[in-house]
C-alpha positions as CSV (number, residue, x, y, z in Angstrom):
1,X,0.0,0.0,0.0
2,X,1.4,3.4,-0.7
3,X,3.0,6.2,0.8
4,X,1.5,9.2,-0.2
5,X,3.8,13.2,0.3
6,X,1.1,16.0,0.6
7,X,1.6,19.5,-0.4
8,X,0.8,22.7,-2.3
9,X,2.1,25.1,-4.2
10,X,1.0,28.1,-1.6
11,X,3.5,26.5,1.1
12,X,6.2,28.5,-1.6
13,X,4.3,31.9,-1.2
14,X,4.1,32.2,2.7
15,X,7.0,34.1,3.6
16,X,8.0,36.0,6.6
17,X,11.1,38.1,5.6
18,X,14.5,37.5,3.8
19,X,16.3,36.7,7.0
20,X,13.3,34.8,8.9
21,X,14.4,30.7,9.0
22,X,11.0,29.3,8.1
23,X,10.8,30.3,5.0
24,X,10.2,28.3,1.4
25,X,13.7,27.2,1.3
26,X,13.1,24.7,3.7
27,X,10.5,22.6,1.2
28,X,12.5,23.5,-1.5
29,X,15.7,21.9,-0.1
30,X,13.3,18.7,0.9
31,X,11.8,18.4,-2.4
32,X,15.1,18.8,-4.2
33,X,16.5,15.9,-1.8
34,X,13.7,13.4,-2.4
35,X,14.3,13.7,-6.7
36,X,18.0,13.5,-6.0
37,X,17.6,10.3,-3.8
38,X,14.9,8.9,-6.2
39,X,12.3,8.0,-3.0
40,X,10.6,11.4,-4.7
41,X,9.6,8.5,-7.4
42,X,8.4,5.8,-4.9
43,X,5.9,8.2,-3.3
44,X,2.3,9.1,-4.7
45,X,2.7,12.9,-5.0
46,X,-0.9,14.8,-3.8
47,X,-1.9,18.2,-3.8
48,X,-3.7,19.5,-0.1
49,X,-6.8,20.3,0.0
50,X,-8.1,23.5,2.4
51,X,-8.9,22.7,5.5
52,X,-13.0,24.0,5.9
53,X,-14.0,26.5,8.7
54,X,-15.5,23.5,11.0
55,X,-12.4,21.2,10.5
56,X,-10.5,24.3,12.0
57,X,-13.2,25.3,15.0
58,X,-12.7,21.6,16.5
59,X,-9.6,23.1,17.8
60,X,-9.6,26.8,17.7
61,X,-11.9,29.2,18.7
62,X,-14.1,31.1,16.3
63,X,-12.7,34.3,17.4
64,X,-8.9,33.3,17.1
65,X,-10.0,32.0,13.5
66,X,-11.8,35.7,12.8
67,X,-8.5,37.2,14.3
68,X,-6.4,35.2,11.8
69,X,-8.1,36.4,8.8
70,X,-8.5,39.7,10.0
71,X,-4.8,40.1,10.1
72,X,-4.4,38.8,6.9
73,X,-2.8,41.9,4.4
74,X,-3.2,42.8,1.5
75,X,0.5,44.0,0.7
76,X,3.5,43.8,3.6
77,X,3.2,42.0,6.7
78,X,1.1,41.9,9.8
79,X,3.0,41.0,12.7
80,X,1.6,38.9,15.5
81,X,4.5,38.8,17.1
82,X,8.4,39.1,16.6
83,X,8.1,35.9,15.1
84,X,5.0,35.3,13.2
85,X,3.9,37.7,10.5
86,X,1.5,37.1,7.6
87,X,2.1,38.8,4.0
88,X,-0.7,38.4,1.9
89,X,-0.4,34.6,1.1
90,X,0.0,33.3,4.5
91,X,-4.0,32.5,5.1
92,X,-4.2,30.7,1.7
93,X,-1.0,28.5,2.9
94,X,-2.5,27.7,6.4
95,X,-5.4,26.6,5.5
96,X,-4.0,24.3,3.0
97,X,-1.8,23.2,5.9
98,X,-4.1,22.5,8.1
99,X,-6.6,20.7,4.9
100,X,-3.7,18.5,4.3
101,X,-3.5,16.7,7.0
102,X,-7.6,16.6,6.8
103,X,-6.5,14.5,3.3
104,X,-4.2,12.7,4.8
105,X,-6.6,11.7,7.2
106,X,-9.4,10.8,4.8
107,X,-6.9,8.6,2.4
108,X,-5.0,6.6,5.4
109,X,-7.9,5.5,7.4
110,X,-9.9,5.0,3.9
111,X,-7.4,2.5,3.1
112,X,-6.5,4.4,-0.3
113,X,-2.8,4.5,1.7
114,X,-0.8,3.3,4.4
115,X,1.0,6.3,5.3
116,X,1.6,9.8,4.8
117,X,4.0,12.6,5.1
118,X,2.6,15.8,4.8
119,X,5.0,19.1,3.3
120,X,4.0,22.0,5.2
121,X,4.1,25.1,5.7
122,X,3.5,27.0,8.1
123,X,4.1,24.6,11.0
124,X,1.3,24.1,13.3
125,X,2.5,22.7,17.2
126,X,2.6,26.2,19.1
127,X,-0.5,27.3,17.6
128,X,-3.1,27.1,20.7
129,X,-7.2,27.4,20.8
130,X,-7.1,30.7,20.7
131,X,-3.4,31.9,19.7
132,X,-1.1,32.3,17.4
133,X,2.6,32.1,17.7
134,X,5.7,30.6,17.5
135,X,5.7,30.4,13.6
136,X,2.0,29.0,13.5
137,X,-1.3,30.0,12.9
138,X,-3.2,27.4,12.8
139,X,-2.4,24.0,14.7
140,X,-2.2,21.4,11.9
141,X,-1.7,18.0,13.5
142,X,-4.8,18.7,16.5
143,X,-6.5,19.7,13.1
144,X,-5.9,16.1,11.9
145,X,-6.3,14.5,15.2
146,X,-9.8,16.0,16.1
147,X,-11.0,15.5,12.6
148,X,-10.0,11.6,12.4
149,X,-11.6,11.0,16.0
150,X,-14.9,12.8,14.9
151,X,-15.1,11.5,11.4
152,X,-14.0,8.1,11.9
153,X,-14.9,7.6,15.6
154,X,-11.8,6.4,16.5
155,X,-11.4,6.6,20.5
156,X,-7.5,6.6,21.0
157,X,-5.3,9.0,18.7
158,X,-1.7,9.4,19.2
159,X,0.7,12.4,18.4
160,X,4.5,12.6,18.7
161,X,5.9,15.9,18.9
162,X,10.0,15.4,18.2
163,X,10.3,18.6,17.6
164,X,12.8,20.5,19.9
165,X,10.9,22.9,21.0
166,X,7.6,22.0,23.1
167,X,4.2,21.4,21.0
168,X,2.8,23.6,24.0
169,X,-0.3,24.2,21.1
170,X,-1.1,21.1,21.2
171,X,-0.8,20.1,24.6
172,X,-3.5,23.6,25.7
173,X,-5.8,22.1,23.1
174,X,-5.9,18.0,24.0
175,X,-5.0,18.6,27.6
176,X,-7.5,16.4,29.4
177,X,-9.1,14.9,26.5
178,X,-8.5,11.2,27.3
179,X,-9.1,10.5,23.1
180,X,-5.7,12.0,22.6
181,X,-2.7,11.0,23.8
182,X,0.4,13.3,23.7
183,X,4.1,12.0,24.2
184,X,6.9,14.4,23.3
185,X,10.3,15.7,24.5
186,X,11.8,19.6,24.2
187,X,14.5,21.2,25.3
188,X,14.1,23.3,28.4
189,X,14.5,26.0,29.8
190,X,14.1,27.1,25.5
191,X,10.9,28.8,23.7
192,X,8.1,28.9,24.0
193,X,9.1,28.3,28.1
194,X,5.7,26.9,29.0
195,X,5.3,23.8,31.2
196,X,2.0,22.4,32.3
197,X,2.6,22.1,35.5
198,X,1.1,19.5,37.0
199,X,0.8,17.5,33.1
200,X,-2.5,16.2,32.4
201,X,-2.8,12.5,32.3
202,X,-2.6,12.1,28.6
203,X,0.2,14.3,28.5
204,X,3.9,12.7,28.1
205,X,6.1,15.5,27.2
206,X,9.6,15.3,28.7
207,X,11.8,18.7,29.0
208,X,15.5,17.8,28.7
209,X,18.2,19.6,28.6
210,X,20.9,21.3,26.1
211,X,23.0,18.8,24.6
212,X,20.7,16.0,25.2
213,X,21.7,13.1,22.4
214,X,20.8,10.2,21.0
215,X,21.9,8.1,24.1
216,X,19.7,10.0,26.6
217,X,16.5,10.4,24.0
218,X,16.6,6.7,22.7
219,X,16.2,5.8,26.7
220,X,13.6,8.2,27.1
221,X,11.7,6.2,23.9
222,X,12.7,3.1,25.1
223,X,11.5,3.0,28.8
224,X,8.9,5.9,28.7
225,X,7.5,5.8,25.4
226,X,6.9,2.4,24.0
227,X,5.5,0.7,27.0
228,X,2.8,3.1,27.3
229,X,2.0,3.1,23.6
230,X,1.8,-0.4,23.6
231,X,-1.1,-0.7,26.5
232,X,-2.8,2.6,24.8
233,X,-3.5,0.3,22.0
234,X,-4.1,3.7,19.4
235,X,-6.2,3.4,16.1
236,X,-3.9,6.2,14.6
237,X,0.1,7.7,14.9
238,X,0.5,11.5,14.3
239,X,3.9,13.0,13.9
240,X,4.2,16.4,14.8
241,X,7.9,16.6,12.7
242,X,10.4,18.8,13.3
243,X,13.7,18.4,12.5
244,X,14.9,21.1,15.0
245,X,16.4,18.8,17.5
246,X,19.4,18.0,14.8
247,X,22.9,18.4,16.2
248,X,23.8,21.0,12.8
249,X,20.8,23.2,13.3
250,X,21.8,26.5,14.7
251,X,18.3,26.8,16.3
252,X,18.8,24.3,19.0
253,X,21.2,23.0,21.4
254,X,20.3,19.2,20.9
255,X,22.3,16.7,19.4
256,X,20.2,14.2,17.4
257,X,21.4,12.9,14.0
258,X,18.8,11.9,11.3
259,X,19.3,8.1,12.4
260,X,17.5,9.1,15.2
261,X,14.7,10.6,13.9
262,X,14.4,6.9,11.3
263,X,15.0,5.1,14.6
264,X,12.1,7.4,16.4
265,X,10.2,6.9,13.5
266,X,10.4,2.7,13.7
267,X,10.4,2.0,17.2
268,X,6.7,4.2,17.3
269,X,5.5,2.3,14.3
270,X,6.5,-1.0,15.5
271,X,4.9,-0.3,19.1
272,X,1.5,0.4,17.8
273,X,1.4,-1.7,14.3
274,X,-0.8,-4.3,15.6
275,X,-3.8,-1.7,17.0
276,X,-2.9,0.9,14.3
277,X,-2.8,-1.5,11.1
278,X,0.1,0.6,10.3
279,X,-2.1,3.8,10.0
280,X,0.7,6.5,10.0
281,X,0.7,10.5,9.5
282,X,3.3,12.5,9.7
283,X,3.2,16.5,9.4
284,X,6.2,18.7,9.5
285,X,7.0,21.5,12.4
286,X,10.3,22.7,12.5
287,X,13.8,22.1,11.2
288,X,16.1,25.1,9.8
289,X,19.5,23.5,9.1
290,X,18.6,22.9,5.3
291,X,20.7,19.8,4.8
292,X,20.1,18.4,8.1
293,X,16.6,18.9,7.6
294,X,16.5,17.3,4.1
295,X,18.4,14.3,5.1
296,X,16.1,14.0,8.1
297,X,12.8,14.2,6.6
298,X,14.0,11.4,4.0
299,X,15.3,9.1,6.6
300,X,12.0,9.9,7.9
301,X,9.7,9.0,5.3
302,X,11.6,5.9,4.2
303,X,11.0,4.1,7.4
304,X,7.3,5.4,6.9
305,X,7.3,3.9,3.4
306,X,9.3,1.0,4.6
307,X,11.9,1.1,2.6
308,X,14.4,2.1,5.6
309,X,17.1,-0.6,4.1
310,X,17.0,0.2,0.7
């Protein structure tokens, strides 16, 4: 069963200034790493759909959605904060983000595919119900998460956030809401600084510290991760996927390789294969070093398309 890479041509138009690191470069420098490996050939290539305005309200409030296009320009920028601007193509570009993980959605647990990797931009993890920052606007894996649950009645969803900075977003939406459960690790103290303090229940997001490797993160999958995953028994994987955590991007003080994101990336998948079927989503956060992040995001995707050891 195939593997299918989501994206759109509006993830090239969102920009956010010259010198800003999530900018169109970062797809480019994927795309052009996928044709030179030749996986780009062994993936069905689809075109994201936009995400409709009740897809959206599952997890954001009506008025944060208002705000969002309010802001929208029609020439420049509007800046939310020092961070996050829209330019006038940024609310086409996250509501494709956020629709394609609504496709994804639709053609995994259809059966139409096994897997997906989703080529977005903007990221979604920061974005909470009712706020914007961080880089995102609108929160694109809770998005997929609360659709799947409500469309296909699914009663145990699972994300992993391996992004280096914390999917606090994510965690403010699903916090409490037993349906989804969140495991993750960020480095701390690092943006966006927010700790839910105690965690909900559902909540499994480790802070660890600048420097953390591959040695202290594979224990941290190994002894906290997978044993839970295994008893949650989950109908369906969600990778919130950034690439940030790398050991060459400049964003970050961790020190993970792109072996460790495949190795991630397998030891999830193998965990929950016999309750998910293999059902498998993956949407990308962060990641700024351009190499790193190009290498990573195909290490990535050939474990999800099993072809790891080609």
């Amino acid at each position: 069963m195939e593997t299918i890479f989501i994206t759109h041509p509006s993830f090239y138009q969102h920009e956010m200034g010259a010198e800003h690191p999530e900018s169109p470069l970062r797809l480019e420098a994927i795309q052009q790493h996928l044709e030179r490996t030749g996986l780009a050939n062994k993936l069905q290539m689809m075109t994201a759909l936009k995400a409709k305005e009740e897809d959206l309200s599952r997890v954001h409030s009506l008025h944060h959605i208002a705000k969002i296009r309010q802001y929208a320009p029609e020439t420049g920028y509007y800046s939310i904060d020092g961070d996050t601007l829209l330019n006038p193509h940024t609310l086409e570009a996250a509501y494709y983000a956020a629709g394609a993980g609504v496709l994804a959605v639709d053609e995994v647990m259809s059966g139409r595919a096994q897997r997906a990797f989703c080529a977005v931009r903007p990221p979604g993890h920061h974005a909470c119900f009712d706020q914007a920052m961080g880089f995102c606007f609108f929160n694109n894996v809770a998005v997929a998460a609360a659709y799947a649950i409500e469309k296909y009645a699914l009663d145990q969803v699972v994300i992993i956030d391996f992004d280096v900075h914390h999917g606090n977003g994510t965690e403010d939406i699903f916090a409490h809401q037993d349906q989804v459960q969140m495991f993750g690790f960020y480095q701390y103290p690092f943006y966006p600084h927010a700790r839910h303090l105690p965690a909900a229940t559902n909540m499994y997001n480790e802070a660890v510290p600048a420097g953390a490797g591959s040695a202290l993160i594979r224990e941290l999958v190994l002894t906290q991760w997978l044993p839970r995953l295994r008893q949650l028994k989950p109908k369906l994987v969600l990778f919130s996927a950034g690439f940030d955590a790398h050991a060459e991007d400049e964003m970050a003080q961790m020190c993970l390789t792109e072996e460790d994101f495949a190795w991630i990336t397998a030891q999830v998948i193998q965990a929950t294969m016999l309750s998910t079927h293999g059902r498998v989503i993956s949407i990308l956060e962060g990641g700024y070093a351009l190499g790193a992040l190009a290498r990573s995001v195909t290490a990535h995707i050939k474990v999800l398309a099993g072809l790891a050891e080609e």
